[in-house]
N, CA, C and O atoms as a Tinker XYZ file with bonds, in Angstrom:
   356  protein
     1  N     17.168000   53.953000   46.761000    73     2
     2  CA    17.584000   52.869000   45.903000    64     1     3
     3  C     19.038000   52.487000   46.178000    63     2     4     5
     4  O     19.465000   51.332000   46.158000    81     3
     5  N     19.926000   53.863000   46.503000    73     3     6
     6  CA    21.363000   53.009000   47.065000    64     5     7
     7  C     21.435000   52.384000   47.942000    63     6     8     9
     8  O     22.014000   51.306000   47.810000    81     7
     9  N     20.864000   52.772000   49.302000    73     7    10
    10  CA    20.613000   51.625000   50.770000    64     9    11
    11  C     20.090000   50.275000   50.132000    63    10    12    13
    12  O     20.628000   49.281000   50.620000    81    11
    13  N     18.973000   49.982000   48.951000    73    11    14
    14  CA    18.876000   48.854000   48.883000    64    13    15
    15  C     20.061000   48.150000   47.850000    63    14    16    17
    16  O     20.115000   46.920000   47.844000    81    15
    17  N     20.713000   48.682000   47.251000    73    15    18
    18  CA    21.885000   47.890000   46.519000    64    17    19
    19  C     23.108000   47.763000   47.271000    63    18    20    21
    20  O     23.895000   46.862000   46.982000    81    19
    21  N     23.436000   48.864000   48.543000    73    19    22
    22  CA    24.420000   48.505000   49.609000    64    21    23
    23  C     23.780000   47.592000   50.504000    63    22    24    25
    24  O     24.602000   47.194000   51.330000    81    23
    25  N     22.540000   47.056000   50.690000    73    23    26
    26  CA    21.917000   46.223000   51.809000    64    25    27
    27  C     22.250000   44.988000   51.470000    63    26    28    29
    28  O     22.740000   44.217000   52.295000    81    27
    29  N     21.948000   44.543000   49.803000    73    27    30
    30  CA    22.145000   43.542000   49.361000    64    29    31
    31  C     23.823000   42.854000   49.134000    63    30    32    33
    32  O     24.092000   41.653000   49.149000    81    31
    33  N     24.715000   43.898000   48.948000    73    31    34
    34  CA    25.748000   43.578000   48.850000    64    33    35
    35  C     26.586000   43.141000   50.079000    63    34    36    37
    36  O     27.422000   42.244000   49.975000    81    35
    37  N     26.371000   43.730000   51.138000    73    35    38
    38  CA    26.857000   43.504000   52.694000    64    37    39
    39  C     26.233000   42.403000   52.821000    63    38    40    41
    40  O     26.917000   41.393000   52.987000    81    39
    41  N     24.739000   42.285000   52.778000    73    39    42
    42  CA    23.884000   40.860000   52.913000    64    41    43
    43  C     24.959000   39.156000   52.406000    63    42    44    45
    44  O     25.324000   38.066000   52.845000    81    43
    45  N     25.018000   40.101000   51.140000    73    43    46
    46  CA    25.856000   38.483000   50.269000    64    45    47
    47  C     26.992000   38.525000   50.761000    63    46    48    49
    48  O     27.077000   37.543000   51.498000    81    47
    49  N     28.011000   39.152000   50.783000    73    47    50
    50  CA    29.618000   39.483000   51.552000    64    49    51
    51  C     28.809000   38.794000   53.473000    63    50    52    53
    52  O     29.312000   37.743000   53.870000    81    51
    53  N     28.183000   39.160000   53.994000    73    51    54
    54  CA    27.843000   38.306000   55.345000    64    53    55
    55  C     27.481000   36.869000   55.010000    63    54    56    57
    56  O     27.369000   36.061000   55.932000    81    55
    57  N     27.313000   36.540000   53.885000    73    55    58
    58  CA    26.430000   35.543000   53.854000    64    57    59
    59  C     28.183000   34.357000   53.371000    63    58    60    61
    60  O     28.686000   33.297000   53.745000    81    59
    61  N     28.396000   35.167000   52.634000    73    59    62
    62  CA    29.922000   34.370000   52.108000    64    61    63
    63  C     31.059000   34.357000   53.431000    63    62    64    65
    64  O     32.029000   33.602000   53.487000    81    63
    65  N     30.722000   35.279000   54.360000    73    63    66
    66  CA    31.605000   34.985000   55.312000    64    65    67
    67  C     30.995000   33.601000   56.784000    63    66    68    69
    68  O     31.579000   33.041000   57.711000    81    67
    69  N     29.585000   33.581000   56.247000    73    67    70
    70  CA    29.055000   32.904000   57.630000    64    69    71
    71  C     29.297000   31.526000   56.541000    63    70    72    73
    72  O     29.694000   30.509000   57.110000    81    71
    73  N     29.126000   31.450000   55.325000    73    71    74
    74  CA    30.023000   29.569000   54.757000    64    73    75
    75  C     30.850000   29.522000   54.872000    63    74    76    77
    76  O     31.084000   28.314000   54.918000    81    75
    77  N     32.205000   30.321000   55.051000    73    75    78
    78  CA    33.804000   30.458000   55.213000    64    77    79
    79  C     33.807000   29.767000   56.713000    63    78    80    81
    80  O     34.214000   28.660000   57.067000    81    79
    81  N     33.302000   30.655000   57.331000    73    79    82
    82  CA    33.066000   30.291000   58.685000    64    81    83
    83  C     32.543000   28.822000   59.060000    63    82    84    85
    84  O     33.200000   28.009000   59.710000    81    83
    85  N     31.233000   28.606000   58.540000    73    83    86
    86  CA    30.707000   26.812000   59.172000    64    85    87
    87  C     31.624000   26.194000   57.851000    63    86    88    89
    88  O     32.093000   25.307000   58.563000    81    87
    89  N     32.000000   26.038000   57.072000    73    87    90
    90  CA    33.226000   25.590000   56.550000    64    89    91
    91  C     34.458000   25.353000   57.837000    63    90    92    93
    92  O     34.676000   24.202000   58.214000    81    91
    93  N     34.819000   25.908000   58.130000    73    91    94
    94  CA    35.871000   25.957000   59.116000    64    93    95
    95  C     35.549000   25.073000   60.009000    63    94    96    97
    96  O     36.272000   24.128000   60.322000    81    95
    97  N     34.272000   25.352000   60.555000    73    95    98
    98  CA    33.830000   24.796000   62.129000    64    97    99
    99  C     34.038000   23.082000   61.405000    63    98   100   101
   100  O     34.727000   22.158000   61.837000    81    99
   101  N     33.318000   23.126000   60.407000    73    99   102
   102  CA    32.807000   21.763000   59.969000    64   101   103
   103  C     34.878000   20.976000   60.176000    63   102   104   105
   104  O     35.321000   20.119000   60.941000    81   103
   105  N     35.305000   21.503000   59.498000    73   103   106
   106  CA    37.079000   20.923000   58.967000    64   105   107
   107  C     37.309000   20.776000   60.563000    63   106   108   109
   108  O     37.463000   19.583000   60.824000    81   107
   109  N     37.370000   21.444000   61.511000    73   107   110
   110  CA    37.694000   21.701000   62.635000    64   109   111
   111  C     37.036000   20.226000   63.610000    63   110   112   113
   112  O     37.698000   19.661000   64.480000    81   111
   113  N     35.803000   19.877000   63.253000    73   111   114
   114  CA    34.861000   18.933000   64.189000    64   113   115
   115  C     35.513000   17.909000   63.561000    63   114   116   117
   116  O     36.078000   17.028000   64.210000    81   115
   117  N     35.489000   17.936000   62.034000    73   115   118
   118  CA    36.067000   16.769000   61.139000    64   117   119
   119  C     37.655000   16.320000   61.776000    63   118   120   121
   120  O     37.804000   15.117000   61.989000    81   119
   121  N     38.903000   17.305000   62.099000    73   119   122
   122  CA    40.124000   16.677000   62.412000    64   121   123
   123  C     39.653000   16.593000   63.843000    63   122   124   125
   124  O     40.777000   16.837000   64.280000    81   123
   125  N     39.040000   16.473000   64.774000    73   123   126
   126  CA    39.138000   16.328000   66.199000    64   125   127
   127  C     37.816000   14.818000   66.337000    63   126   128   129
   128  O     37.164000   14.456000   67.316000    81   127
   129  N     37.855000   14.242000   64.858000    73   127   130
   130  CA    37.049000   13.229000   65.180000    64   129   131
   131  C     35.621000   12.946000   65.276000    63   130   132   133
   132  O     35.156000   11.850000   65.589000    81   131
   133  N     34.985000   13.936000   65.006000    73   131   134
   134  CA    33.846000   13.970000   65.115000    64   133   135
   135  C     32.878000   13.715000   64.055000    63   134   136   137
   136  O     33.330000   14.094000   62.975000    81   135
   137  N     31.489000   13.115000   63.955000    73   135   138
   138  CA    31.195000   12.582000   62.524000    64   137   139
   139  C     30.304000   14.123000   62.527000    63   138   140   141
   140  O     29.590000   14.787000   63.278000    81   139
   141  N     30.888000   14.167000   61.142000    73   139   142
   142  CA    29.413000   15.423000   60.680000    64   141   143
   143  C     29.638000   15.047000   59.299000    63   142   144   145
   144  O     30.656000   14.559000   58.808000    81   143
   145  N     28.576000   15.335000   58.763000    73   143   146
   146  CA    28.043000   15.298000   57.864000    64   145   147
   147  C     27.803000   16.799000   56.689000    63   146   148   149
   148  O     27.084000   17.771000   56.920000    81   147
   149  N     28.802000   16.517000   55.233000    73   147   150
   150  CA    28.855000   17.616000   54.681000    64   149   151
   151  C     27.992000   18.070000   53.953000    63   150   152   153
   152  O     27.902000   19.290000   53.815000    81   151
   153  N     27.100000   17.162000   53.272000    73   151   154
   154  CA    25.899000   17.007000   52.743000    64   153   155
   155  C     24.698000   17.705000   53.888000    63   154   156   157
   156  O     24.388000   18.896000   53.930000    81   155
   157  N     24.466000   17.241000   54.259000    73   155   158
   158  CA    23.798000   18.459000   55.502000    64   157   159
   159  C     23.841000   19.356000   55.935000    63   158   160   161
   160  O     22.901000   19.776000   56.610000    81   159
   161  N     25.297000   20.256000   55.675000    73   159   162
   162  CA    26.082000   20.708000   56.426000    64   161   163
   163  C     24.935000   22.327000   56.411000    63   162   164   165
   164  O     24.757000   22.888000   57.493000    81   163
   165  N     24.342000   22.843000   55.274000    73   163   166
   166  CA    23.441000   23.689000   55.663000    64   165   167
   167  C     22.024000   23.760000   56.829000    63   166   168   169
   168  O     21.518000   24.740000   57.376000    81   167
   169  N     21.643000   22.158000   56.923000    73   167   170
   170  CA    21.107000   22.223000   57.860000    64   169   171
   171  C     21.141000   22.202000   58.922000    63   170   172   173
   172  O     20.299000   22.659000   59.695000    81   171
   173  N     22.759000   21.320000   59.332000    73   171   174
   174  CA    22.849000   21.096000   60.362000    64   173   175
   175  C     24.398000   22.071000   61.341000    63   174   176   177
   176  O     25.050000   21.800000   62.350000    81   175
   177  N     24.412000   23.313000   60.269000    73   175   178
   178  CA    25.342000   24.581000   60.647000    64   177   179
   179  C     25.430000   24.788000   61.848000    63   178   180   181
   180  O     26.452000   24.473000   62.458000    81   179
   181  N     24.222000   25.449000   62.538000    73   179   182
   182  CA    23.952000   26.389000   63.867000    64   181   183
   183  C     24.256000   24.376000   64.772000    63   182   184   185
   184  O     24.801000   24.525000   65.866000    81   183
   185  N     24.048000   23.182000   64.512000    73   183   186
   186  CA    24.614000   22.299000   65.383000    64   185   187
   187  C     25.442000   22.527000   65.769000    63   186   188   189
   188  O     25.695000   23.029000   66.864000    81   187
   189  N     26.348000   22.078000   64.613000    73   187   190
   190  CA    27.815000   22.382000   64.816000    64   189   191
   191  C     28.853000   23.281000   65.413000    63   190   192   193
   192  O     29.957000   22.988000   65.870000    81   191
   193  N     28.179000   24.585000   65.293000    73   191   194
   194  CA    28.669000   25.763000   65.624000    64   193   195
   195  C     28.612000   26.023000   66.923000    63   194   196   197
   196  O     29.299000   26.841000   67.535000    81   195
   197  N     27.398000   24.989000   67.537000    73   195   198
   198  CA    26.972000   24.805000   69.190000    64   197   199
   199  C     28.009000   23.872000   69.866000    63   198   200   201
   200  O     28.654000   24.109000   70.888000    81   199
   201  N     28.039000   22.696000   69.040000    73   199   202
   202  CA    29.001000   21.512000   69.315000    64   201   203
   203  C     30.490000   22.779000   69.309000    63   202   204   205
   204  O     30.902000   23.049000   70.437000    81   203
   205  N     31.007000   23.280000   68.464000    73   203   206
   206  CA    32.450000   23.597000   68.364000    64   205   207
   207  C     32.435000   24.610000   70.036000    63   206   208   209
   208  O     33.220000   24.394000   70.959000    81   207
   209  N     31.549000   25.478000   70.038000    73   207   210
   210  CA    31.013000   26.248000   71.282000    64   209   211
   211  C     31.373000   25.499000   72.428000    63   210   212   213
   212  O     31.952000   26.180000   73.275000    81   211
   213  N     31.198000   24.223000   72.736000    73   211   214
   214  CA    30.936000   23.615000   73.455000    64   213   215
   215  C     32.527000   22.898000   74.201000    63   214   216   217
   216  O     33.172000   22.829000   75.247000    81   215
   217  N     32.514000   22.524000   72.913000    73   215   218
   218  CA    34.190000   21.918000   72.737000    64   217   219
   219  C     35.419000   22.767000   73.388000    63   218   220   221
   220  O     36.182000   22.477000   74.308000    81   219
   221  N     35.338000   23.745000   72.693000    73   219   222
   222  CA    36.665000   25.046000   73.096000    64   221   223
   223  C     35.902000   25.191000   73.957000    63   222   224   225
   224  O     35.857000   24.015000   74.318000    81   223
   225  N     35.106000   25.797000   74.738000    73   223   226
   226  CA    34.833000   26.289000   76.120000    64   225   227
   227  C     34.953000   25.293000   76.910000    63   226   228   229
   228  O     35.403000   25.696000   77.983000    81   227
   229  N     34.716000   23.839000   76.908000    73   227   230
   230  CA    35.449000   22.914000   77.842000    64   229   231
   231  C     37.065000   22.657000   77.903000    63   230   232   233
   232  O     37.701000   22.834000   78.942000    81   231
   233  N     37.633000   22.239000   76.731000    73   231   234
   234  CA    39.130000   22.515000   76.421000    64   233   235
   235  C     39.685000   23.731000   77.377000    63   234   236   237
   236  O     40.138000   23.826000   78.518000    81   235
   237  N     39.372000   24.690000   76.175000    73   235   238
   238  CA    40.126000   26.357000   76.598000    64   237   239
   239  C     39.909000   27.089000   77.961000    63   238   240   241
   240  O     40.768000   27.770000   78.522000    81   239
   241  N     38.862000   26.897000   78.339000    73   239   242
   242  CA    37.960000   27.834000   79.177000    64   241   243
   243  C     37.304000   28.777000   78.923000    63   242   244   245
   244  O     36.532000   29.338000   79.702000    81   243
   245  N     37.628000   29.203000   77.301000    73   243   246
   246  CA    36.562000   30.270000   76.356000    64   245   247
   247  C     36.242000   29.829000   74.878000    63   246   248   249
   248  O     36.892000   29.126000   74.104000    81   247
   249  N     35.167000   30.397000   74.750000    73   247   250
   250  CA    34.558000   29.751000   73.699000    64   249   251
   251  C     35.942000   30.335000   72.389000    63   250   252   253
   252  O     36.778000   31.230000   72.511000    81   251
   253  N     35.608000   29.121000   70.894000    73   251   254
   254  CA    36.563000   29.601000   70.324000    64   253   255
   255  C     36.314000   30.501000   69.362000    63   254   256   257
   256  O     35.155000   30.544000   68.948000    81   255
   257  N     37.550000   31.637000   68.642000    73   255   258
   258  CA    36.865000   32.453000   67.619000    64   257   259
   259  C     35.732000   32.391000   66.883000    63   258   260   261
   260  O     34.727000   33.102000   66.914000    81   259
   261  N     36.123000   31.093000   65.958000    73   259   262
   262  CA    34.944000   30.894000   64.924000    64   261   263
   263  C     33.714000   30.475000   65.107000    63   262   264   265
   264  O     33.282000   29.978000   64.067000    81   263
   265  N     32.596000   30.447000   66.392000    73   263   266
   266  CA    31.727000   30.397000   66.374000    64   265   267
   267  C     30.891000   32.114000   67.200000    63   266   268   269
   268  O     29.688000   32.359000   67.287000    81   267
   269  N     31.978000   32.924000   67.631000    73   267   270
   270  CA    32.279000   34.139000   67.355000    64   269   271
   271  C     31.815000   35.158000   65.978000    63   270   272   273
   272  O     31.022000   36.096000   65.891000    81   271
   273  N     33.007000   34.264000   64.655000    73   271   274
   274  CA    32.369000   34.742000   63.004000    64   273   275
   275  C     30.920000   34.114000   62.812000    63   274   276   277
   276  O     29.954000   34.808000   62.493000    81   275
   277  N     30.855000   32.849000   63.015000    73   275   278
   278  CA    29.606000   32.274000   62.878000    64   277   279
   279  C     28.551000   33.158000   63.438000    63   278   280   281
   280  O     27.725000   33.550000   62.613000    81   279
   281  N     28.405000   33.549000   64.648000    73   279   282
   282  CA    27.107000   34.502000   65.019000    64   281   283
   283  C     26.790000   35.695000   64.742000    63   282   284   285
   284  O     25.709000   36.272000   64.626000    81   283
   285  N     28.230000   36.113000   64.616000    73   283   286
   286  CA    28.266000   37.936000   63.991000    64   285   287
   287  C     27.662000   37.720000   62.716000    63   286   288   289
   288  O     26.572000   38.211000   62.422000    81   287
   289  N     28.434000   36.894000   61.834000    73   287   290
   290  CA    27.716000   37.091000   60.366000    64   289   291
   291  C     26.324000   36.550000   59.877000    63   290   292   293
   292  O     25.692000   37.088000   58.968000    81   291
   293  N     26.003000   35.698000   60.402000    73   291   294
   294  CA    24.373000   35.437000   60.257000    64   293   295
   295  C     23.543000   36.518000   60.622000    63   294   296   297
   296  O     22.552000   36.851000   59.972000    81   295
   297  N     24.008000   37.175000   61.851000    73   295   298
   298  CA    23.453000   38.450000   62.116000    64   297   299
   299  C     22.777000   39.623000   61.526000    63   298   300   301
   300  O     21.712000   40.210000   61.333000    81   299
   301  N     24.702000   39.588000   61.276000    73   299   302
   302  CA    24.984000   40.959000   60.278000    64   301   303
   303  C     23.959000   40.616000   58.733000    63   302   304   305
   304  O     23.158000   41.482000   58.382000    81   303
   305  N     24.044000   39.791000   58.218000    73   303   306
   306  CA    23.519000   38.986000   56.807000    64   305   307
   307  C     21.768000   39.374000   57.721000    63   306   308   309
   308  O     21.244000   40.196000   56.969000    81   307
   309  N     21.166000   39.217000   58.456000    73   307   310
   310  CA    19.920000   39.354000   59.393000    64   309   311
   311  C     19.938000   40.479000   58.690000    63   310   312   313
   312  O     19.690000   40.750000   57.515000    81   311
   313  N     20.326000   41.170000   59.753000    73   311   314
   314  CA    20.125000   43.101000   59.878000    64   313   315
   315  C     19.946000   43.879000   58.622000    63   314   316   317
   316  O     19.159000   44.798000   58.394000    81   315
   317  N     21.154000   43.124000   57.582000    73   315   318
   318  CA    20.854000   43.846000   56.503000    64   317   319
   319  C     19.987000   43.360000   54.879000    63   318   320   321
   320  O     19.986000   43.954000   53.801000    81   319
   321  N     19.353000   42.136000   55.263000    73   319   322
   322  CA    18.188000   42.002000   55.053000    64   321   323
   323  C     16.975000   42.737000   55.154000    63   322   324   325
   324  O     16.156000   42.825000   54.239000    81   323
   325  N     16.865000   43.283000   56.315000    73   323   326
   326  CA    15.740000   43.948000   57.305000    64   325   327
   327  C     16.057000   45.389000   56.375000    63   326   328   329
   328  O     15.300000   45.939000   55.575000    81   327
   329  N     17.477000   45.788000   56.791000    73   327   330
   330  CA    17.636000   47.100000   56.014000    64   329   331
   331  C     16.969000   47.450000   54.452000    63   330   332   333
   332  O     16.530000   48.503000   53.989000    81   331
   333  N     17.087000   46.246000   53.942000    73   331   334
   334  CA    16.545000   46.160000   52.467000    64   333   335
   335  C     15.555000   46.175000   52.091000    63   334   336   337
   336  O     15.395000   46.788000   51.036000    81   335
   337  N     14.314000   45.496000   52.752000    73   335   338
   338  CA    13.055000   45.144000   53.005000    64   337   339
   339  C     12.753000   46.538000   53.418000    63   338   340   341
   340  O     11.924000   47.116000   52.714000    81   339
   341  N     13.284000   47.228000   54.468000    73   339   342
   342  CA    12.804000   48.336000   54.520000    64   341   343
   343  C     13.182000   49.323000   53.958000    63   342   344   345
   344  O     12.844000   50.313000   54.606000    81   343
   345  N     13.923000   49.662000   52.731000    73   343   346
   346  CA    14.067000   50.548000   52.000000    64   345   347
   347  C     13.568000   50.426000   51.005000    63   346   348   349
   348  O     14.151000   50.894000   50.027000    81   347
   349  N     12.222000   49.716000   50.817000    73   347   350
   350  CA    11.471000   49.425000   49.482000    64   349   351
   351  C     10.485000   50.072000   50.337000    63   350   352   353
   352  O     10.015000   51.036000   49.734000    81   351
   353  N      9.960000   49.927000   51.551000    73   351   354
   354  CA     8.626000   50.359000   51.679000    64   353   355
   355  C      8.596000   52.062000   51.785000    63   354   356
   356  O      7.524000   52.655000   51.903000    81   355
């Protein structure tokens, strides 16, 4: 029963860091001109996060941090889902 109340809590803490994160990307596409859309912005996240990908690795020559946070924490928010689900069965 503790793995599933630590699964859930890491889950939501990943989950609050992957909106911090496409928050960012979104402000980021927004000052460099780009139309996105905030009202969407849950559906159209993993776009954006491709577009920002895309952007800094042509610019920079490496992709930039925050689509870096963006993949870790959807992940991480993944994994410990799974963890939870499986500490009920």
């Amino acid at each position: 029963m503790n793995t599933l109340y630590i699964s859930i809590a890491l889950c939501v803490i990943c989950g609050i860091w992957n909106v911090v994160s496409t928050l960012l990307i979104y402000n980021t596409l927004k000052k460099w001109g780009f139309r996105v859309n905030f009202l969407w912005l849950r559906l159209l996240g993993p776009k954006y996060a491709f577009k920002y990908k895309e952007i800094t690795k042509k610019e920079t020559g490496s992709v930039g941090p925050l689509f870096y946070h963006w993949i870790v924490s959807i992940n991480l928010a993944l994994i410990f889902v799974i963890i939870a689900i499986i500490s009920q069965l």
